[in-house]
N, C-alpha and C positions, 0 to 999 in steps of 0.2 A: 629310486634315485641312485642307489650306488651301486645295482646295474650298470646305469647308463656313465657314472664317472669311471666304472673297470672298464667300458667297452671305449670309451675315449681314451684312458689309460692304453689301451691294446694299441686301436690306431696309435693313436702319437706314435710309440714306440715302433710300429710296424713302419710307418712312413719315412721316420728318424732314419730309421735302419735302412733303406731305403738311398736316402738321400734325396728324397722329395721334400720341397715348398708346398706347407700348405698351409690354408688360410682361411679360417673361422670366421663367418658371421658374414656381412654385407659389405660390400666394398671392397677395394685392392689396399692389400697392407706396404704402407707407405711410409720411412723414416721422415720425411717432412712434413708430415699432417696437420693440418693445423685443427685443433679442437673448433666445436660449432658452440660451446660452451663453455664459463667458468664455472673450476671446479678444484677445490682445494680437501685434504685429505690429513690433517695434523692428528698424531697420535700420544697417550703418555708416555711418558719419556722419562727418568734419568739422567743428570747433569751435574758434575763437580762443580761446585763453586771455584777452584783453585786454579783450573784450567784456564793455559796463557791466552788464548782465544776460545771465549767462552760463544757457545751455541747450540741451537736448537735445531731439532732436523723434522721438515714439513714433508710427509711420506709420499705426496703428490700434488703438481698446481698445472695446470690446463688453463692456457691462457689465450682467450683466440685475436686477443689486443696486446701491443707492447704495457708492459707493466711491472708491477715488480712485489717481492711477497713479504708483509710488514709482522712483527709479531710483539701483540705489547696486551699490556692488563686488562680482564675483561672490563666491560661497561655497560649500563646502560646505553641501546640504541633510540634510545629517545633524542637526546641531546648528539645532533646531527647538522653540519653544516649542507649547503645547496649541492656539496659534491655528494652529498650522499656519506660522506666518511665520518667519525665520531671527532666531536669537539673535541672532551675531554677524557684523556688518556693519557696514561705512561708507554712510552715507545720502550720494546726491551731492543730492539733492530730490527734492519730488514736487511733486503738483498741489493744488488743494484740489478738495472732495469734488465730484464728479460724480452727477446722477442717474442714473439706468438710461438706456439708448441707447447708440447706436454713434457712435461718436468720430472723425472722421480728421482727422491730422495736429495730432494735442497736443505741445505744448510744453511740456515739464516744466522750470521754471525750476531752476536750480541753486545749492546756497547754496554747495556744497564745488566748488571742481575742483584737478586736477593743480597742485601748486607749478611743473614744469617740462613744456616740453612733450614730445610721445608719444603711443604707443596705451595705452590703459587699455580692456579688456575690462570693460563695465558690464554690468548686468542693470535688463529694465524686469519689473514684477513690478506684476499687479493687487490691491488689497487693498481688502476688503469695509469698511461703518462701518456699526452698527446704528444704531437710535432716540437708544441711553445714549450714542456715541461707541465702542463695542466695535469694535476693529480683528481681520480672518481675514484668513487668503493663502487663496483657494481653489489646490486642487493643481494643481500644473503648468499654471501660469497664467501662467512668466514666460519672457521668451526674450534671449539674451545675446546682444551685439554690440559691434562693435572701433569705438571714438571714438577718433578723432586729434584731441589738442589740439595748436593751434600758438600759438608764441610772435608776439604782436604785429607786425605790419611794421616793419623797422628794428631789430627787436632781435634776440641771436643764437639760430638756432633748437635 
């Protein structure tokens, strides 16, 4: 295996140098792509509480529907409305609506955070919007991760 990542390392760099376009895997590499699937990618993170616009940043969201990326306290998915989305939940924010495409590194502003600081286990979760405004969770669209909020510099943490 790290044969074959030195012998890719080579090319790239050979073709780099070059000045050629080239392009891995199946299909033509295209800025407007639209994904054939959602697919969301939230990692641990770090976050001041004291900051003037507080948020979270979701590492990837692949949306092949207009939508938009929500991130609020984990839950039970039992207790689930006909959209498919959880009843009951704390919303910490989301985005506003997104068209189709692939996403990296969103920034979901936040309206709620932690009063003190800690880990709080959140959840980012992809959610569809039709024509009328109709909100869906597609299934298993969401992935959980550990945010440390910290108290301000200077204050006690």
């Amino acid at each position: 295996m790290r044969e074959s990542l030195i012998r890719r390392r080579q090319l790239l760099k050979t073709v780099s140098g070059a000045g050629v376009a080239l392009a891995i895997g199946t299909g033509t590499a295209n800025a407007r792509h639209d994904p054939d699937e959602f697919r969301i990618e939230f990692n641990r993170q770090t976050r001041r509480l004291s900051a003037g616009e507080p948020s979270v940043l979701v590492a990837r969201a692949d949306l092949p529907e207009r939508g938009f990326v929500m991130v609020h306290d984990s839950h039970d998915m039992a207790g689930t409305s006909e959209s498919r989305c959880p009843r009951d939940h704390e919303i910490y924010g989301e985005t506003d609506v997104l068209e189709p495409g692939h996403y990296g590194g969103v920034k979901v502003p936040l309206t709620d955070v932690p009063a003190t600081s800690g880990t709080e286990k959140l959840v980012a979760m992809i959610h569809t919007v039709d024509e009328t405004g109709k909100k869906g969770c597609p299934p298993e669209v969401r992935e959980n991760a550990d945010v440390k909020f910290l108290s301000p510099p200077g204050q006690s943490r």
